[in-house]
C-alpha positions as a printed NumPy array, in Angstrom:
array([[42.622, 23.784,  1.408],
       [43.469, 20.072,  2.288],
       [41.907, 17.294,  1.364],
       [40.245, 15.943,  4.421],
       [38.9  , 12.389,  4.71 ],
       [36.258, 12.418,  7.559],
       [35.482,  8.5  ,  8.665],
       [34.048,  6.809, 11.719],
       [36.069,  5.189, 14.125],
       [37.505,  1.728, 13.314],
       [39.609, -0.866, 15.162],
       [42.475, -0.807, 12.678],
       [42.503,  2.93 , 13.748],
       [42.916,  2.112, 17.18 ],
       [47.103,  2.192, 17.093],
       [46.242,  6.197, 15.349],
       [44.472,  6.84 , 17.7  ],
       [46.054,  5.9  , 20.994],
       [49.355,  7.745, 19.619],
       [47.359, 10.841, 18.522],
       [45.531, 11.555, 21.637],
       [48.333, 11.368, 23.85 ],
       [48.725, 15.411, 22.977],
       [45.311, 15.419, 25.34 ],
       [45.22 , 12.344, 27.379],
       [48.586, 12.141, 28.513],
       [48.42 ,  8.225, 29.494],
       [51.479,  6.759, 27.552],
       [50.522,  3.881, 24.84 ],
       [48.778,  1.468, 27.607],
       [46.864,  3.833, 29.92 ],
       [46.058,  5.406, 26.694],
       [44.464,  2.372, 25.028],
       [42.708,  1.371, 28.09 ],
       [41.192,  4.857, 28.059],
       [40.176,  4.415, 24.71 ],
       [37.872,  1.027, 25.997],
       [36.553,  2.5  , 28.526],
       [35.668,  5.666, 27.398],
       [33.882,  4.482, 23.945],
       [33.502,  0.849, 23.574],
       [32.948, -0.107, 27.318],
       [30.232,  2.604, 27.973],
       [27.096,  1.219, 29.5  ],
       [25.422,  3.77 , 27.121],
       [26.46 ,  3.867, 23.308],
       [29.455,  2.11 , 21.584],
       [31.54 ,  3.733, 19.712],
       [29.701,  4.207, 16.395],
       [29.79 ,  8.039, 16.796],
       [33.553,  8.528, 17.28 ],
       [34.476, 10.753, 14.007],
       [37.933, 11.066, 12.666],
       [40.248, 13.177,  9.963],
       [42.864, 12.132,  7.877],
       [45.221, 13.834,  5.529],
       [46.194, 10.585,  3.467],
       [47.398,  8.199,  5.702],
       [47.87 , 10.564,  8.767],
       [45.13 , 11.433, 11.639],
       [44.565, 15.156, 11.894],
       [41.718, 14.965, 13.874],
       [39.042, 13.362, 16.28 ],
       [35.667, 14.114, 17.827],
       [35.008, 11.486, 20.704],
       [31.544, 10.676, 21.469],
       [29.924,  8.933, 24.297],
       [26.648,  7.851, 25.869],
       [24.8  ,  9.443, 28.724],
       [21.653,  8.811, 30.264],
       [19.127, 11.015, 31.174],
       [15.628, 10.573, 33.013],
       [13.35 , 13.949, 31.52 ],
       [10.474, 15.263, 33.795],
       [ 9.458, 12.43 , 35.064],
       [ 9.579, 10.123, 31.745],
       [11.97 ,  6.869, 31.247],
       [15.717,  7.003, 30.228],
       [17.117,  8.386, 27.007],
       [20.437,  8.441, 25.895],
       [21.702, 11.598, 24.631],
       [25.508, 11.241, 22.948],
       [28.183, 13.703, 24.34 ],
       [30.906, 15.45 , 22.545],
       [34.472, 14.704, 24.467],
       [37.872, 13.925, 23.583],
       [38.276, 16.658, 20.778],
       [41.825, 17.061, 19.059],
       [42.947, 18.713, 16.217],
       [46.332, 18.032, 14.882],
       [48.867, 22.064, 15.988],
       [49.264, 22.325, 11.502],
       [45.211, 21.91 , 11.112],
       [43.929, 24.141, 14.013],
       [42.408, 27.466, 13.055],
       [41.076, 26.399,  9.469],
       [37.736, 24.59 ,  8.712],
       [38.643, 21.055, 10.028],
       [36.617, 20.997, 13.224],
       [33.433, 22.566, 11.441],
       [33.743, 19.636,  9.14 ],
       [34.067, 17.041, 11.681],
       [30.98 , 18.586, 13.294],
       [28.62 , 18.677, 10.498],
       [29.822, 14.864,  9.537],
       [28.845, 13.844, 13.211],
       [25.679, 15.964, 13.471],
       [24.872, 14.131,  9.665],
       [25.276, 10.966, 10.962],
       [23.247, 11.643, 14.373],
       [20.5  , 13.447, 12.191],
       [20.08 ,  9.964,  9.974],
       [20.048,  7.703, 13.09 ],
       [16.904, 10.03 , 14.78 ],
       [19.223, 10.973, 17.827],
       [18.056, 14.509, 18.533],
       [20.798, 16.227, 20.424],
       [24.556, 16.088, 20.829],
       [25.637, 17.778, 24.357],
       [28.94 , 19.298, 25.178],
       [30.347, 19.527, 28.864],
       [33.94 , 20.254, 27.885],
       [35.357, 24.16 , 28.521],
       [35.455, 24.317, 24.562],
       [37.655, 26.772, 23.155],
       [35.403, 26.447, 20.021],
       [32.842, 27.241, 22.435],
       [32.3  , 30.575, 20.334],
       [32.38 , 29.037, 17.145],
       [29.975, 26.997, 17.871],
       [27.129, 29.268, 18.971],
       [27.723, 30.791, 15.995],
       [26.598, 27.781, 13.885],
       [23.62 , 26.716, 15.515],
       [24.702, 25.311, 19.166],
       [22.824, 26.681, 22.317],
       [24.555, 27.33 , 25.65 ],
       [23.482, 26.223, 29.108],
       [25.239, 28.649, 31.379],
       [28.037, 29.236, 32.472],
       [27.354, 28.656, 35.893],
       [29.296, 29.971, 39.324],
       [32.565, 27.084, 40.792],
       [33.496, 27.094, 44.058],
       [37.345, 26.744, 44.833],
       [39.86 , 26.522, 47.869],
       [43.571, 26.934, 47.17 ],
       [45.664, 25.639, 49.546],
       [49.412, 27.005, 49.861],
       [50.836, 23.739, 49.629],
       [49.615, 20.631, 48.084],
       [48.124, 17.956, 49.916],
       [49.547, 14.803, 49.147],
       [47.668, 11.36 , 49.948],
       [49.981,  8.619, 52.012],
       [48.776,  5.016, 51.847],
       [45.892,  3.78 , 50.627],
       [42.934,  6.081, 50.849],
       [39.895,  4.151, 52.023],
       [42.7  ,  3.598, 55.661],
       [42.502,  7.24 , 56.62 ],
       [40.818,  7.311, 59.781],
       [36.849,  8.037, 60.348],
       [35.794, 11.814, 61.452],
       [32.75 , 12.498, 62.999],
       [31.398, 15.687, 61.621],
       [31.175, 18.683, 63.847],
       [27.222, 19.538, 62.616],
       [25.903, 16.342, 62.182],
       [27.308, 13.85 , 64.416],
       [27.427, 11.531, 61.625],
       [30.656,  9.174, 61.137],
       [32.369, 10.103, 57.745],
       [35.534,  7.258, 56.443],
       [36.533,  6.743, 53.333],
       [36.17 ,  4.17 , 51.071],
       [37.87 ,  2.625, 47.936],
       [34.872,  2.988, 45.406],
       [31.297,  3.663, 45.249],
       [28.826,  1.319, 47.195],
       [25.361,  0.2  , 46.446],
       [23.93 ,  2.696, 49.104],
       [25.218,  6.14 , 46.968],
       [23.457,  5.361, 43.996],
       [20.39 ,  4.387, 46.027],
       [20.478,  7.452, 48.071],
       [20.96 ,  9.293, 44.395],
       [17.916,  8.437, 43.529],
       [16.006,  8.589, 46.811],
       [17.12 , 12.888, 46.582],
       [16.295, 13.32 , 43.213],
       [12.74 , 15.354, 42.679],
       [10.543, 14.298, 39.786],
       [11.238, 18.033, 38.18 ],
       [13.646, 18.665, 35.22 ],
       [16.469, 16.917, 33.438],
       [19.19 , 14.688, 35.514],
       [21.8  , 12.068, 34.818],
       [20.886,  8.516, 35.616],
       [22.671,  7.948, 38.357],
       [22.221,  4.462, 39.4  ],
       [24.722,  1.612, 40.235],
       [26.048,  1.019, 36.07 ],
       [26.595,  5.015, 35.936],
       [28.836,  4.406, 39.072],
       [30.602,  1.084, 38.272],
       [31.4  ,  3.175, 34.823],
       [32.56 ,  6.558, 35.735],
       [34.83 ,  4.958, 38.417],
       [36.17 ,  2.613, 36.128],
       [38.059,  5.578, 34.534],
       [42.106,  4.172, 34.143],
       [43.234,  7.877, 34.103],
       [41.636,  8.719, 36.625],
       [41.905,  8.435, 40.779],
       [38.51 ,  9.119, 42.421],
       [38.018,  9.509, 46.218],
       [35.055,  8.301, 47.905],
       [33.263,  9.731, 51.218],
       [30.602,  8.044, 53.301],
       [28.485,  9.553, 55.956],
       [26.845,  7.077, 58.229],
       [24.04 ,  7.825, 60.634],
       [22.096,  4.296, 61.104],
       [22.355,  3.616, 57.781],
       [24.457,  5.839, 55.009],
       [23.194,  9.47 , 55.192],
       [25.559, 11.486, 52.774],
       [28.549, 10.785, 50.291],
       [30.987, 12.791, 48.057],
       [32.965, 12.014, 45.907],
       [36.289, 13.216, 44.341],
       [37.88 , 13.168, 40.984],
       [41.892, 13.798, 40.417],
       [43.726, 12.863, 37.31 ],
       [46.172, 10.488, 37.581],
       [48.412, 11.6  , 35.015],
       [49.194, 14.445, 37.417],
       [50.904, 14.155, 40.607],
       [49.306, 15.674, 43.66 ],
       [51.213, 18.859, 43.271],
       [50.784, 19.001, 40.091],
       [48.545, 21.855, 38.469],
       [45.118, 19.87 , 37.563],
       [42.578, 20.519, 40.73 ],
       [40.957, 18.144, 42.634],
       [37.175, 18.54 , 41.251],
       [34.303, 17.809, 43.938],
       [31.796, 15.453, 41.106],
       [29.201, 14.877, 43.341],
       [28.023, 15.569, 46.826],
       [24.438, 14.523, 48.184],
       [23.293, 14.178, 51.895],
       [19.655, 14.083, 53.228],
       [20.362, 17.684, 55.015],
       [22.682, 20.578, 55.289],
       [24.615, 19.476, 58.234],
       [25.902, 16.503, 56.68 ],
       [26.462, 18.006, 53.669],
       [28.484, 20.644, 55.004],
       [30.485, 17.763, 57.117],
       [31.033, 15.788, 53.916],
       [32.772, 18.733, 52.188],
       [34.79 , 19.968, 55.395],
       [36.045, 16.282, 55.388],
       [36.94 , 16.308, 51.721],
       [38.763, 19.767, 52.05 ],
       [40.77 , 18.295, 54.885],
       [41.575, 15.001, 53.176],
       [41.372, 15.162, 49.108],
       [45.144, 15.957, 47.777],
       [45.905, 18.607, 45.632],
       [46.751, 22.443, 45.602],
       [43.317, 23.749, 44.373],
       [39.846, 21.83 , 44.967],
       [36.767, 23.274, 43.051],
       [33.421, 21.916, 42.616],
       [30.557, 22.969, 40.495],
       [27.739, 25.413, 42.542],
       [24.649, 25.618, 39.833],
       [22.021, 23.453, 41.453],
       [23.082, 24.274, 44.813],
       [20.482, 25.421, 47.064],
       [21.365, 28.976, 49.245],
       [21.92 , 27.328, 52.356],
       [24.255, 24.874, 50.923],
       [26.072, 27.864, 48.775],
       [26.468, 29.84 , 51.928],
       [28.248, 26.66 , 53.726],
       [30.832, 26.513, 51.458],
       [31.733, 29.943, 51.21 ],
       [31.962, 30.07 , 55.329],
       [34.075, 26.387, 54.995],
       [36.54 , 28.894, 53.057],
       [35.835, 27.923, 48.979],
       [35.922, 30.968, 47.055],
       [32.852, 31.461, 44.172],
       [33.253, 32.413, 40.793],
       [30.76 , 34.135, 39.213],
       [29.833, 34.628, 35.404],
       [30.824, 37.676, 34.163],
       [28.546, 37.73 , 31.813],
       [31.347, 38.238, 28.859],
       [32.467, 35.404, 26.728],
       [35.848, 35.957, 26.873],
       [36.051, 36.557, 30.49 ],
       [33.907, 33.126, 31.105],
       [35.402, 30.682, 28.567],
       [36.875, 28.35 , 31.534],
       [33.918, 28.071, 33.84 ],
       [31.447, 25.118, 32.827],
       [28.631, 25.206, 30.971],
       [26.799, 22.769, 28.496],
       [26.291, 23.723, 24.468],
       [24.109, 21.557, 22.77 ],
       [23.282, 21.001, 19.187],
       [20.098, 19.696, 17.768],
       [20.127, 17.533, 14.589],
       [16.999, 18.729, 13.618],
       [15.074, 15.609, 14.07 ],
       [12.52 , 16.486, 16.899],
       [ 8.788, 17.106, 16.009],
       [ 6.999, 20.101, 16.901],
       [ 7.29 , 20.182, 20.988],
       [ 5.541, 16.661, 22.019],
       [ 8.414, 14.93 , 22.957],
       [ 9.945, 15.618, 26.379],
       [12.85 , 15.957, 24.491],
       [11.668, 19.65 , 22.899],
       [12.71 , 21.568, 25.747],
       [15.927, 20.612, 26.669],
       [17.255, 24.291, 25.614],
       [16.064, 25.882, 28.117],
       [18.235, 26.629, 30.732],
       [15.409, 25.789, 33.712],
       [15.095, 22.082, 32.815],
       [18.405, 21.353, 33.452],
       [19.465, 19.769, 36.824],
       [23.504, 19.221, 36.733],
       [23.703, 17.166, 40.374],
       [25.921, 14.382, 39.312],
       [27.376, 15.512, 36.596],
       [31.011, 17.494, 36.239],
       [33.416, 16.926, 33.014],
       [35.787, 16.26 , 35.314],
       [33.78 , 13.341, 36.402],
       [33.839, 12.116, 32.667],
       [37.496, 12.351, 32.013]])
């Protein structure tokens, strides 16, 4: 069995790094290192205290990224809750007890610091592993997807396409070249008082669009005064042809009509071959619109195997929470959960 050093992330690992996670992020030495600020250090949320590493000697083997989130709980003020991303174990290491160890070193660490949970959004091929030893699952839940038989391609800059007005609504729908101060207030306006949600207010935005490997697409649906908005998430390591879909992060309006018009306009205008979105805290109506605007659902099969790719969250307590007082005692049940806002594709 090797001798594994497990340490926290460092700057004078940074060069490691950056080189080692190009077998996941794909961004070439600078896009690389300018996803590593954003990601961890530059996160509105947490720093990057939590990011756990591997060495054999003087070579990396492995990494667990972590990052903050924030998350409002029935009603009570914001907590941050740390998120498992980024994972990489070096081809020679996989299969053998180096991610367990990673884990337990992070879940130590977390544990001595009082943070209670550790969530994962990723489609984790550990996924079974880890319910084994102690994580709970959240799902998986249904995606929606349209494949298109050739790739839509984007030409010029997106926020000069021209403004639709959508069939249902009436409303005027353009696009524009980032998120504006009326989607995160409109967020919030929609959100009910019930459950568990993502913070979603103008530093989550400025953040999650500030992703340098990524190329989000922004919708507006205007009405006297800004009635809906969607937005889009591609990777830009891939081209628009290329194999990774165009994910759907987010979608609100203030009814079906415009909702409906937001995604026809996004289906019409967002490149790739294959756009999917998440469908768990869709209501029926809204379900039913998408599957007559031609997105296809996939539905949990109920076997692990079968379901490994659709999304779900696992979640890991550190065993710090007291009895069931805190608000924060209940986040494994499924119910309490409300995903609007949140995709991993959003976070990548």
């Amino acid at each position: 069995m090797s001798d594994y050093r497990i340490t926290k992330y460092t700057p004078d690992a940074r060069d490691a790094v950056i080189e080692f996670q190009e077998m996941l992020w794909q961004g070439g030495p600078q896009g690389n290192a300018a996803y590593l600020e954003w990601k961890f250090a530059d996160n509105p949320y947490l720093d990057d205290r939590y990011v756990t590493l591997a060495w054999e000697g003087q070579e990396l083997v492995g990494m667990l990224g972590v990052f903050g989130s924030s998350w409002e709980v029935d009603g009570h003020g914001p907590v941050m809750l740390p998120c498992l991303a980024d994972t990489v174990v070096a081809p020679a290491h996989r299969g053998g007890p180096l991610f367990g160890r990673m884990l337990d070193s992070l879940i130590g660490r977390l544990r001595a610091d009082g943070v209670p949970w550790l969530l994962d959004f990723g489609d984790q091929p550990a996924g079974p592993a880890m319910l084994m030893n102690g994580w709970t699952a959240v799902g998986p839940w249904p995606v929606a997807s349209a494949e298109r038989e050739v790739a839509l391609t984007t030409r010029g800059a997106w926020d000069d396409l021209e403004a639709v007005r959508g069939s249902r609504s009436g409303a005027v729908i353009r696009s524009v070249a980032t998120s504006t101060a009326d989607m995160p207030a409109l967020a919030s306006k929609l959100a009910t008082d019930a459950g568990v949600r993502v913070v979603r207010d103008e530093r989550y935005f400025r953040w999650r669009g500030g992703n340098p490997l990524a190329r989000y697409f922004h919708l507006v649906a205007e009405s006297q005064g800004t009635v809906g908005y969607l937005i889009a998430h591609r990777t830009s390591v891939d081209t628009d042809d290329g194999p990774t879909p165009t994910t759907i992060v987010e979608c609100e309006a203030v009814d079906d009509d415009v909702w409906n018009d937001l995604v026809e306009a996004a289906l019409a205008t967002v490149p790739g071959k294959v756009v999917t979105m998440w469908v768990r805290d869709l209501s029926p109506s809204r379900v039913h619109g998408i599957e007559s605007l031609g997105l296809s659902l996939t539905e949990p099969s109920g076997r692990l195997s079968q379901d490994i790719h659709l999304p779900k969250l696992v979640m890991r307590s550190t065993g710090v929470l007291d009895g069931r007082s805190s608000p924060l005692a209940t986040l494994s049940s499924p119910s309490v959960w409300d995903m609007r806002g949140v995709s991993g594709r959003g976070w990548r």
